[in-house]
C-alpha positions in Angstrom: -29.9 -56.7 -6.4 -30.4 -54.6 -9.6 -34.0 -53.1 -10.2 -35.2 -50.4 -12.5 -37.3 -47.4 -11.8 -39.2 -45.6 -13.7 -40.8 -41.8 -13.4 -43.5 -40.4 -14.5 -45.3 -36.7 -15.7 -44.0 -34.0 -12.8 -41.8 -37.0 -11.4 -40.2 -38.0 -14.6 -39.5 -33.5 -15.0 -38.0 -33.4 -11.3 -35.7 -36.2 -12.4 -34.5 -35.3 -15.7 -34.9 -39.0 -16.5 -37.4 -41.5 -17.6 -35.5 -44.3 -16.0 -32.9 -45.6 -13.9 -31.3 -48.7 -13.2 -30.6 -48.9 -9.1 -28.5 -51.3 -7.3 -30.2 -52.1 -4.1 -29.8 -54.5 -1.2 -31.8 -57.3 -1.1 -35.0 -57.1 1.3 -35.2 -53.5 0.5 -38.9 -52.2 1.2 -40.6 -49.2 -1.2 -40.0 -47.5 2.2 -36.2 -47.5 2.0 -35.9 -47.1 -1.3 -37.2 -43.4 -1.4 -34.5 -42.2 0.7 -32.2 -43.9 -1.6 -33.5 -42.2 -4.7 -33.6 -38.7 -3.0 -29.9 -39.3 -2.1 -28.9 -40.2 -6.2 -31.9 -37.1 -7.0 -32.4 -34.6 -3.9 -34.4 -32.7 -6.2 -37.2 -35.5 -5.6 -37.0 -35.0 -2.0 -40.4 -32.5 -2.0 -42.6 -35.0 -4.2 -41.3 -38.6 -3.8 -42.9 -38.8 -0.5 -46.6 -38.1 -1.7 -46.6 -39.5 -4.6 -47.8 -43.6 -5.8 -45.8 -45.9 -6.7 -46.5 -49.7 -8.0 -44.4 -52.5 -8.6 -44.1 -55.0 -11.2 -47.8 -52.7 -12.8 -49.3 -53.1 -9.3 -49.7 -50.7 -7.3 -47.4 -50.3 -3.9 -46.9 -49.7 -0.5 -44.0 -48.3 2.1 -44.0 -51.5 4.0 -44.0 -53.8 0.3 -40.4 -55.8 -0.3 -39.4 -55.2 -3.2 -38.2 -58.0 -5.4 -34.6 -58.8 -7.2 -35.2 -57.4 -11.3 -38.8 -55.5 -10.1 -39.9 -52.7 -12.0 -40.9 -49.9 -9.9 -42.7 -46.8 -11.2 -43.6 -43.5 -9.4 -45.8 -40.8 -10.4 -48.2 -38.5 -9.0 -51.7 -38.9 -7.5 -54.9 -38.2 -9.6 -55.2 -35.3 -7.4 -53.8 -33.8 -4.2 -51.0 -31.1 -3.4 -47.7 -30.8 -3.6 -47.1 -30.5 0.5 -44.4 -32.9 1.3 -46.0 -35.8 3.7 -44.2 -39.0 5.0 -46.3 -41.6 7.4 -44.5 -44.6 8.2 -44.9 -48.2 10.5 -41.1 -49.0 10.1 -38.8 -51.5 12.1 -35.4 -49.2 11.2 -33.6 -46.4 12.9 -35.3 -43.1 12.7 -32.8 -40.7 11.1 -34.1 -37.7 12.4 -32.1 -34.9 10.0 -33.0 -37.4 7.0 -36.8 -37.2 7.7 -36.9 -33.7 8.3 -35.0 -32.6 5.3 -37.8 -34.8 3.3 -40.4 -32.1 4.5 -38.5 -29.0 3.9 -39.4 -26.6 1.0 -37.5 -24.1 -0.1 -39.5 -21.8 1.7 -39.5 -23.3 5.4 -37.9 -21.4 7.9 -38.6 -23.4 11.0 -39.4 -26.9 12.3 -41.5 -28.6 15.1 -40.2 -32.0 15.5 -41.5 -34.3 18.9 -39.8 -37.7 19.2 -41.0 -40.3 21.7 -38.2 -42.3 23.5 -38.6 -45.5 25.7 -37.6 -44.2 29.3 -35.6 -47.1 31.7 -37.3 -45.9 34.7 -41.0 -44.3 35.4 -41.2 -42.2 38.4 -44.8 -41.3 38.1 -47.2 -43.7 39.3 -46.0 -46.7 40.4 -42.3 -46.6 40.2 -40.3 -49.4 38.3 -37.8 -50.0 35.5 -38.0 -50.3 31.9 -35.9 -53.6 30.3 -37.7 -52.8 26.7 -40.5 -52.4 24.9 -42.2 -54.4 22.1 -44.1 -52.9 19.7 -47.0 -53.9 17.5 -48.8 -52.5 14.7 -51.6 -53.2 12.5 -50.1 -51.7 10.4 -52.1 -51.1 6.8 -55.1 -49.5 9.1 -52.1 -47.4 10.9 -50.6 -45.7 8.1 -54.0 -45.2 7.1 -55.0 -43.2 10.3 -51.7 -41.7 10.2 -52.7 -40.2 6.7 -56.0 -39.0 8.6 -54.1 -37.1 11.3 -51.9 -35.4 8.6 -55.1 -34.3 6.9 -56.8 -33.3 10.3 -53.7 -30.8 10.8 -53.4 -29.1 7.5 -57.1 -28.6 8.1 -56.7 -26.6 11.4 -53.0 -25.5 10.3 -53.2 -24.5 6.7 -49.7 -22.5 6.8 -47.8 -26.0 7.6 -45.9 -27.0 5.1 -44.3 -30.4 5.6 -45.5 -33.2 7.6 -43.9 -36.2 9.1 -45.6 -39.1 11.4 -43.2 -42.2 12.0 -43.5 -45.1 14.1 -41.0 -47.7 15.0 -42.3 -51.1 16.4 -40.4 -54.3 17.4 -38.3 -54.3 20.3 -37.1 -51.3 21.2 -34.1 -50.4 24.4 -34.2 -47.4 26.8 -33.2 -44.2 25.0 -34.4 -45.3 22.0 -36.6 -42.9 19.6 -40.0 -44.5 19.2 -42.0 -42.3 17.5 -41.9 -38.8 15.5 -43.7 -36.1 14.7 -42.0 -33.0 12.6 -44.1 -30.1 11.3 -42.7 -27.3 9.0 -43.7 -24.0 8.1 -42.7 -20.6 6.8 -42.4 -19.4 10.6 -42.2 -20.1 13.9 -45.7 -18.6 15.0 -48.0 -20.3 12.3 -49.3 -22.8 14.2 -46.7 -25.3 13.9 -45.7 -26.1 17.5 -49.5 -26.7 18.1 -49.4 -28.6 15.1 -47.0 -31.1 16.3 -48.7 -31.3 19.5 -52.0 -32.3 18.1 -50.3 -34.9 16.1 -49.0 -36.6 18.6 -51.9 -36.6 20.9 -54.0 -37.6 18.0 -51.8 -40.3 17.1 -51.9 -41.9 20.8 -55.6 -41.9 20.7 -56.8 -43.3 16.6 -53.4 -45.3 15.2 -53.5 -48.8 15.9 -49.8 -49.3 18.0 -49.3 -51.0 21.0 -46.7 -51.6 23.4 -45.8 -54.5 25.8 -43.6 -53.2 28.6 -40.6 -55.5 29.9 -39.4 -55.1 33.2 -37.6 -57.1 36.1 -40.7 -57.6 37.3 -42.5 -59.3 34.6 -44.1 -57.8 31.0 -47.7 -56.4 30.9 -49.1 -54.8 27.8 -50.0 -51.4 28.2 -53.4 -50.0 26.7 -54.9 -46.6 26.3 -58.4 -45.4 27.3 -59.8 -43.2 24.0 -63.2 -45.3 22.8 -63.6 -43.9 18.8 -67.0 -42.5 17.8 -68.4 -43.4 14.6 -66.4 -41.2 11.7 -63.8 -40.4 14.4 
């Protein structure tokens, strides 16, 4: 399907264009389509990530379908950095090297990335086997709290530079990637392993995901034990 694009102010600089017509498949989500437009423009890469979008002159989000003939705009924020940040509730592959070369400036020299994977069998506890799990999400409060986490680590880490948080839901196999975290920085000892770290443990205890495990033995879903405190 055939949409058009527009840019705007530092977007529509980065671009060298004011507009673009883009051939797209149908179903495509504002998610997907960034990738897509980095790939035509890779100098977009360090911006399209943080900046709004709307479509059809209403404003629009990663998970949003984007319709055959919409007009889609993007331009920057009324305020906020320039720190490349991607959060995500998404049903599609990770692609690892594509997510990680979305926050990487020119001046990174190293990378913290954590994926989760759904393991086939758990020998701590109660042993048993793994068929799948199925994810769920809530996922407008999720990406939300993701956002939160992001801003809780640049708070404590001010020398990262990019952030990703990515979660996969839906039905997902043993030895698949479930869920990433990637931090980048100038160096290696800035604080970007801990970085990673805290996002992921922050993650497991304020975004709204859940998992039912499938087994031989029947499905149960699994639930954590953090309790939020007001403003947490």
């Amino acid at each position: 399907m055939q949409i058009r694009v527009l840019f705007f102010a530092t977007l529509r600089e980065i671009a060298k264009t004011k507009e673009l017509e883009l051939e797209v498949p149908e179903g495509t989500t504002l998610q997907q389509l960034k990738p897509m437009l980095v790939k035509r423009i890779p100098a977009l890469a360090p911006v399209l990530m943080t900046s709004l979008a709307s479509v059809n002159k209403e404003f629009a989000f990663d998970a949003d379908e984007i319709q055959p003939g919409a007009e889609v705009a993007f331009f920057p924020p009324v305020s906020g950095g320039s720190l490349p940040t991607v959060y995500a509730i998404t049903q599609d592959e990770l692609d690892l090297n594509d997510l990680l070369a979305q926050i990487t400036l020119p001046t990174t020299g190293a990378a913290c990335i954590f994926t989760g994977m759904v393991r086939g069998v758990t020998s701590r506890g109660d042993a048993h086997m793994t068929v799948y799990l199925e994810y769920e999400a809530y996922v407008a409060m999720a990406e939300a709290k993701m956002r939160q986490v992001g801003q809780e680590i640049r708070e404590r880490w001010p020398t990262v530079e990019g952030i990703a948080i990515i979660q996969r839901i839906g039905r997902l196999y043993p030895g698949t990637p479930t869920v990433l975290i990637a931090c980048t920085a100038a160096h290696r000892d800035t604080g970007v392993f801990e970085a990673a770290r805290y996002g992921i443990d922050r993650l497991k205890e304020i975004v709204p995901v859940w998992k039912k495990e499938v087994g031989p033995g029947g499905e149960i879903w699994l639930e954590g034990d953090y309790i939020p405190k007001p403003g947490g």
